[in-house]
C-alpha positions in Angstrom: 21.0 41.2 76.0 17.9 42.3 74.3 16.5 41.4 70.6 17.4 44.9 69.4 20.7 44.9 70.8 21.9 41.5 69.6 20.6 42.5 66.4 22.4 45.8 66.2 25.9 44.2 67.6 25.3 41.2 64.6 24.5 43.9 62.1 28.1 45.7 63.0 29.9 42.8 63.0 28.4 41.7 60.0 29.2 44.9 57.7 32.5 45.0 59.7 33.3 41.3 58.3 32.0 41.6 54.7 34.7 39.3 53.5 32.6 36.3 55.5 29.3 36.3 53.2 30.2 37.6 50.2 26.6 38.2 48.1 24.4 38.4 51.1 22.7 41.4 52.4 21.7 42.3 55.8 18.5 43.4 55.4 17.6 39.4 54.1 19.4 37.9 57.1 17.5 40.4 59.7 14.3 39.3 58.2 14.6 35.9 58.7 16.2 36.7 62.1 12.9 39.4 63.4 10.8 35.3 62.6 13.0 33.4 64.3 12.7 33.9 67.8 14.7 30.3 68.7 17.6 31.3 66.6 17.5 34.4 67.9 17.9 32.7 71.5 20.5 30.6 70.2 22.6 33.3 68.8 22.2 35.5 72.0 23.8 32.4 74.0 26.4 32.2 71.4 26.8 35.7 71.5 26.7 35.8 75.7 29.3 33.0 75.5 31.8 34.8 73.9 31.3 33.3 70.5 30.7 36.3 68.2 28.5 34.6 66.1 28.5 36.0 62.2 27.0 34.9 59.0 29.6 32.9 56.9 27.8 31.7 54.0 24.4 31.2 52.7 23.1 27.7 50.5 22.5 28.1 46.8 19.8 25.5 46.7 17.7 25.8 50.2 18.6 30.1 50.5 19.3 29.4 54.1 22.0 31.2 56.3 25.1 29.6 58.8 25.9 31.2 61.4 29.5 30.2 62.8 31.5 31.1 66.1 33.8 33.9 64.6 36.0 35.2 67.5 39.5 34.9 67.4 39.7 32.3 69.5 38.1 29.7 71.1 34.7 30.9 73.3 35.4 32.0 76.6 32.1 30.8 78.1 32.8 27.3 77.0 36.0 26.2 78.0 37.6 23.7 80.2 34.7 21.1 79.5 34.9 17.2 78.4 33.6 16.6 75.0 30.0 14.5 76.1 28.5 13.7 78.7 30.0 9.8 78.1 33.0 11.5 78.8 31.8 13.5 81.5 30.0 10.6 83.7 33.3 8.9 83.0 35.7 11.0 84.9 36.3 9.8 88.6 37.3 13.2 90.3 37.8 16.5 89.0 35.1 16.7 86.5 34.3 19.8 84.1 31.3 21.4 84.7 29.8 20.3 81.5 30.4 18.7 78.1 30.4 20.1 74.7 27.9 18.2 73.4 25.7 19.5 76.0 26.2 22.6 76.3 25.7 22.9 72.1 22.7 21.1 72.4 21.1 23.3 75.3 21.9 25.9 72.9 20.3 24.9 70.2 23.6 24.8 67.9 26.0 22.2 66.2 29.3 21.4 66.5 31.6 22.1 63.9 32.6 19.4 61.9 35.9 19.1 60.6 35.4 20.4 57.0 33.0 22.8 58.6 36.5 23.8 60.8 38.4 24.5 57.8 35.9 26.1 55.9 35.6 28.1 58.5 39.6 28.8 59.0 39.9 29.8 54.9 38.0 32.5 56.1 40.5 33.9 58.8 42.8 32.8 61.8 40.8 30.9 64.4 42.4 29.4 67.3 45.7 30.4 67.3 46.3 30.7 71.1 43.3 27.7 72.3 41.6 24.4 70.4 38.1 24.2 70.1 36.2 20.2 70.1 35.0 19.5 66.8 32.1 17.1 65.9 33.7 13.3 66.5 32.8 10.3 63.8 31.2 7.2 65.7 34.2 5.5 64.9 36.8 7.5 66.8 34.3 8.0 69.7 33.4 4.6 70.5 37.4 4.4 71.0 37.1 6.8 73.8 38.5 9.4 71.7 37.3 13.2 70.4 38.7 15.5 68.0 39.8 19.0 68.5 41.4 21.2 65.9 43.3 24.7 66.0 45.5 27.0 63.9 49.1 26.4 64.5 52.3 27.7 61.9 50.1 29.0 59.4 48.4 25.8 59.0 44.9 24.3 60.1 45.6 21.2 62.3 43.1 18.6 63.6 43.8 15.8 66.4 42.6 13.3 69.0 42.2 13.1 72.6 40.5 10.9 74.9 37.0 12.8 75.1 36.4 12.9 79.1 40.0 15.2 79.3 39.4 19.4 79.8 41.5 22.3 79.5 41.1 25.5 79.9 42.1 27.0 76.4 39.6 24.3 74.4 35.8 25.2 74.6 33.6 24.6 71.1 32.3 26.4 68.6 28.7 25.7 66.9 27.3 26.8 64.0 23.0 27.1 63.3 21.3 27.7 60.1 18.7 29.7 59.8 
């Protein structure tokens, strides 16, 4: 995908999704993006992924911008993966092709954390049908566990699992500021 395309599909999804980042106006947000030539590269993997990365929120204090994984439900491009590569190395036989963690990183984006998650789920319905991995404290992961949230009867849930198991309706989603 080229620069002027990604920019033209994020502008459309942006003035479709006005509701996301109330206050801000494109024409700031596509300045900063025409500098930015990582997050540019970031956002076209997020885009190529399946993600359908928007704007949801700019900081008071610093001015700078979050993108977040907006589509409906978890990316396509990055399911059926273990949550690090701990948890990858770990598995025996019938290992994912990658890790969250990993592929985030190679992306040059963040997992979501869980207030991150929610923040994100007040502004829509996210993961109804899949999970998506969400950034694990030290605590829980030097258990052997992850986390993993989703949208389930009206309500945002978040839970554990051991971090080297896959499936193919959880992937990620990142966020990047810019």
């Amino acid at each position: 995908m080229k620069t002027q395309e990604l920019l033209q599909t994020l502008e459309a999804r942006f003035e479709k999704n006005r509701h996301r980042h109330k206050g801000v106006a494109w024409v700031e947000v596509q300045a900063r993006l025409e500098s930015s030539p990582n997050v540019l590269k970031s956002l076209r993997a997020m885009e190529e992924s399946g993600g359908e990365p928007d704007v949801i929120g700019q900081d008071k204090e610093s001015g700078h911008f979050t993108f977040c994984d907006c589509s409906p439900e978890s990316p396509t491009g990055r399911r059926s993966v273990c949550y690090d590569h701990e948890a990858l190395d770990s598995r025996k036989e019938h290992k994912p092709q990658n890790s969250a963690v990993e592929m985030a990183a190679a992306m040059g984006i963040e997992l979501l954390t869980e207030e991150q998650y929610r923040a994100l789920q007040s502004l829509g319905k996210f993961d109804a049908k899949t999970s998506s991995w969400i950034k694990t404290p030290p605590d829980v992961r030097s258990l052997g566990g992850a986390l993993f949230g989703d949208y389930r009867y009206g309500k945002v849930f978040v839970y554990h699992n051991g971090a080297q198991s896959y499936y193919a309706a959880r992937g990620f989603r990142g966020s990047l500021r810019l």
